[in-house]
C-alpha angles and dihedrals in degrees: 000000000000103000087190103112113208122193114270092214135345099213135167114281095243084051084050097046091044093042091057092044091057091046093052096041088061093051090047096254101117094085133047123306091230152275135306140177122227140180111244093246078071110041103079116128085005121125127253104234090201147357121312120212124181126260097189133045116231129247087021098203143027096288134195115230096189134043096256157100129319103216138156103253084212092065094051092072118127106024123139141151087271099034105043114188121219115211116198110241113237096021098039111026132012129195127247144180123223102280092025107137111243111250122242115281099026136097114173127067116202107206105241088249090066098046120072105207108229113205118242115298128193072249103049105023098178086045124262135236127236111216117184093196142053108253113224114229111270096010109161090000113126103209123230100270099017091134108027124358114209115264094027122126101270086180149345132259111262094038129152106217112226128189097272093053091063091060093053100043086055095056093049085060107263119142090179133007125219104244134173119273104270104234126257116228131186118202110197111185104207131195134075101238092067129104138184122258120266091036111125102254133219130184106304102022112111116190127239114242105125085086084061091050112047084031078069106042083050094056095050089053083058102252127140108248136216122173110193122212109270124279129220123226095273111130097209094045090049089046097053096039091055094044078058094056094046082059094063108013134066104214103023108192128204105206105209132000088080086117124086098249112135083254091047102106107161087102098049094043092054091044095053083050107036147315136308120228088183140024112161126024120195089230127123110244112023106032104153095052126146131217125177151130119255143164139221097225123359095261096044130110110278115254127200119237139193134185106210124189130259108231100088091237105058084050100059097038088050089043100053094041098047112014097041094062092042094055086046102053093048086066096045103255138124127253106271121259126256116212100220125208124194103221125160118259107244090197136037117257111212112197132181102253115245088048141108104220127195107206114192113220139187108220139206149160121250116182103312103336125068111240113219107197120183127241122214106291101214117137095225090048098112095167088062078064086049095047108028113096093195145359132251119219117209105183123215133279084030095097095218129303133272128252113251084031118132108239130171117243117204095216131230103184124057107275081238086067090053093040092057097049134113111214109219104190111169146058110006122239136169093235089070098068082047100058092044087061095043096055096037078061096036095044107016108208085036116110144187122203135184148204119193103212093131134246103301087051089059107054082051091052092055083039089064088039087250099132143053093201134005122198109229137175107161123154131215120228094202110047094020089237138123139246093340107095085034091059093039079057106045101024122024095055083060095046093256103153106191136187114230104216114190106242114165135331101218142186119251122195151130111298107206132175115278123289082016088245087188090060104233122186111158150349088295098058081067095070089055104114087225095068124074114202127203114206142194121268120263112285087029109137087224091045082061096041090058094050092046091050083044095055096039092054095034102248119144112232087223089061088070126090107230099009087136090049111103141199128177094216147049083229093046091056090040094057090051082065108050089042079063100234096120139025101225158347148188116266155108121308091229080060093058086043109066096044092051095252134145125241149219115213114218112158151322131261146187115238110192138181122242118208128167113245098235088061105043098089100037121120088253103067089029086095105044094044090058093054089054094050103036106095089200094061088084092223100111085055088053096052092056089045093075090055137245098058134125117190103180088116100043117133092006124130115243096180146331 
């Protein structure tokens, strides 16, 4: 037998959807799994699975709404500042507290700061009250059913109860509500080369967390979880442990082994236990999903069941698209609703063509337009799923989407969020990440966010008014200087007037593996053919730093092993080295740093921010900039603190 599974159809993701939904409405799993009734201390975030109408009327009686005085409005007439009118305690006028019922007969109530107690009298033997104004009928009196009348519609079918409704459904009388079974849902993590977290790793190992992931999202939707221990790639033992799910659960996912690898069993489980409606999607993440029907034993209820892939990604992306309506429907709710923002793309996307494809994207507001800006597309690229505030859906046949190009994002995070964001796009720097977590801390609701696309990215960035700040540190060969000749160049001929704000001044050298083993020293070793070098992408600061270092020294570029090899950050190149798959590469000493490697010192550079002018004094940057000036933020010491920085310079203006 050919253990090699293969997709049974690769098929458009409205012909998928459509295709599971008939499946499940001929087992009976299109509706609600039932009914089931719950005391109100458990029915938050539960659906109603009908209408509620009020038992009680609330409030249930004449109520008073302040501590006061029952009276007859009728006998108040009269009363003024000069004419003050005494009512007889006890025939008159009674005292309440707020909540008392009002006793029979009357119909006003007087607060107790507008009424003078008067002591027993021969005339009035149980004391009397002086009132200096007429009171109106039914003043401070909260009629029976002023809130709620018995029998009215207290709320709707397919409703989420929310904390307010219990309280309303307790005062209507209701001790328990009637509310849609929540799902049951069974996450089984596959593959032997997963561990738990927490579990020491070594080459090889992945650790399980999509379990994590979709278990929350599930229990956001509402559903029951369960996450079952991982299973290794044995096809009777992952058999028998999802015939056991089926048993309990209603969607049972198998999280991995959706491929078509020789390990890869989903398909062969679901077929053993039912049918597939779906195996292979043309979406982007998440192609080789599965989607099916299957039972425990033959005569058993029918289960939904679902293979989702492993790259965390693709099973989010799968899950969301296929699993989340499903949760939902079954109790009785609509799919939620996306805000959705038109912003213009700062990058081009490019997608295969006869996919669907689901980019994540940071967004912010610069000036009047919203900025989308992707983030790296990868399906194993779980912190896109961390940093993106929406997704971008490019649909198939369009063959991705233009920079510069208007596209709508469906959002993720509240529009506030966006709206209170600085858009960093430019050279990257580990600083960055440091100030975004200062000034999240500094000015909570505040936000820095920022998009590595080099120097010379940047500068076009600020160029197409898609940025609030770029990071730059370009050198020029002729005058020795930086930034100065690169922003003559990108942003005086269109009218860009910039201010040139000190940041850091920063070592750049060779990291190279601990103890450097090769023995590099300088530039030349490069050219050895026994060392392999990893560099910076086209339009990178550090890229330019490096030719100019080459042709001052004489070195050709083509004598050096990996010159072509790119990476978009100091951490990305840092992390080459200690996987060991290069010797070395150009980059920042708080880069070798943090990954325990040692480092060549070459030389030292200025990094500056780059902020428009028009922009430089706006409400949006005042923040951060005074974050950045203030010496008792602590930031500049942190700064030092990773090594290889000098912030003398740091919040002072350059130029501009």
């Amino acid at each position: 037998m050919n253990d090699k599974a293969i997709y049974l159809r690769d098929i458009a993701l409205d012909a998928a959807q459509a295709a599971w939904a008939e499946q499940r409405r001929a087992a009976g799993l299109d509706r609600p799994l039932g009914v089931e009734r719950v005391t109100l201390d458990a029915a938050a975030g539960r659906v109603t699975a009908g209408p509620v109408y009020a038992r009680l009327s609330s409030p249930h009686y004449h109520a008073s709404a302040m501590d006061g005085f029952a009276v007859r409005a009728a006998e108040t007439a009269g009363a003024t500042e000069t004419r003050p009118l005494l009512l007889a305690l006890g025939t008159a006028a009674r005292y309440v507290d707020t909540g008392d019922p009002i006793p029979a007969g009357f119909d006003a109530v007087i607060m107790i700061e507008h009424a003078q107690r008067l002591p027993a009298s021969a005339a009035h033997p149980d004391g009397a009250i002086e009132i200096l104004a007429a009171a109106a009928p039914w003043q401070y009196i909260r009629p029976m059913g002023e809130d709620v009348v018995a029998t009215e519609l207290l709320l709707p079918a397919n409703h989420r109860l929310r904390p307010q409704d219990l309280g309303a459904l307790a005062a209507a009388g209701h001790a328990q509500v009637d509310v849609f079974r929540q799902p049951r849902v069974a996450i089984v993590p596959t593959g032997s080369e997963l561990v738990p977290p927490g579990t020491p790793v070594k080459p090889g190992d992945i650790i399980e967390y999509n379990s994590l992931v979709l278990g929350a999202l599930a229990e956001e939707a509402g559903a029951i979880v369960t996450r079952l221990p991982i299973h290794h790639d044995d096809f009777d033992a992952l058999l028998a442990s999802a015939r056991a799910a089926l048993r309990e659960h209603d969607l049972v996912v198998l999280n991995a082994g959706s491929s078509a690898g020789s390990e890869d069993f989903s398909e062969r489980v679901f077929s053993a236990l039912g049918a597939l409606a779906v195996h292979g999607v043309a979406i982007r993440p998440g192609h080789p999903v599965m989607l099916g029907v299957a039972r425990a034993d033959p005569e058993g209820p029918a289960r939904a069941v679902a293979g989702i892939p492993g790259y965390p990604v693709s099973a989010v992306v799968t899950f969301e698209l296929f699993c989340l309506p499903l949760l939902r429907a079954w109790q009785g709710l609509a799919a939620p609703e996306r805000v959705e923002v038109e912003a213009t793309l700062t990058r081009k996307v490019v997608s295969p063509a006869g996919d669907d494809e689901f980019v994540r994207v940071c967004v912010g507001e610069v000036g009047e337009r919203l900025i989308a800006m992707p983030l790296s597309g990868g399906a194993g690229v779980i912190t896109s799923l961390v940093k993106g505030d929406g997704v971008l859906h490019v649909p198939r046949f369009s063959e991705g989407v233009a920079q510069g190009a208007q596209v709508r994002v469906a959002l993720r995070t509240p529009l506030s969020r966006v709206r209170n964001t600085v858009v960093a796009i430019g050279s990257h720097d580990m600083t960055l990440d440091l100030l975004s977590d200062f000034l999240g801390r500094r000015a909570p609701g505040q936000r820095l966010v920022s998009s590595h696309v080099g120097s010379v990215g940047g500068l076009l960035a600020l160029q197409r008014g898609e940025a609030h700040l770029a990071g730059c540190h370009l050198l020029d060969e002729a005058s020795g200087e930086y930034n100065t000749a690169a922003i003559a160049q990108y942003l005086t001929p269109g009218g860009v007037d910039v201010v040139v704000l000190g940041f850091t001044r920063r070592t750049q050298g060779l990291i190279v593996a601990r103890g450097n083993p090769k023995g590099i020293r300088a530039l030349g070793d490069l050219t050895r053919p026994d060392v392999s070098f990893i560099n910076r992408q086209r339009g990178a600061g550090t890229r330019a730093l490096l030719d100019y270092e080459l042709k001052r020294q004489a070195i050709s570029a083509r004598q050096i092993r990996g010159y072509e090899r790119q990476e978009f950050t100091h951490l990305a190149v840092a992390a080459q080295v200690a996987s060991g798959a290069v010797d070395c590469g150009m980059g920042i000493l708080a880069a070798a740093r943090a990954l325990d490697l040692d480092f060549v010192p070459l030389t030292a550079e200025r990094y500056d921010l780059i902020i428009p002018a028009a922009l430089f004094d706006s409400a949006r940057l005042a923040p951060l900039l005074a974050l950045i000036r203030d010496p008792r933020s602590g930031f500049a010491a942190a700064v030092q603190a990773l090594g290889g920085y000098d912030t003398a310079q740091m919040g002072v203006v350059l130029s501009g």
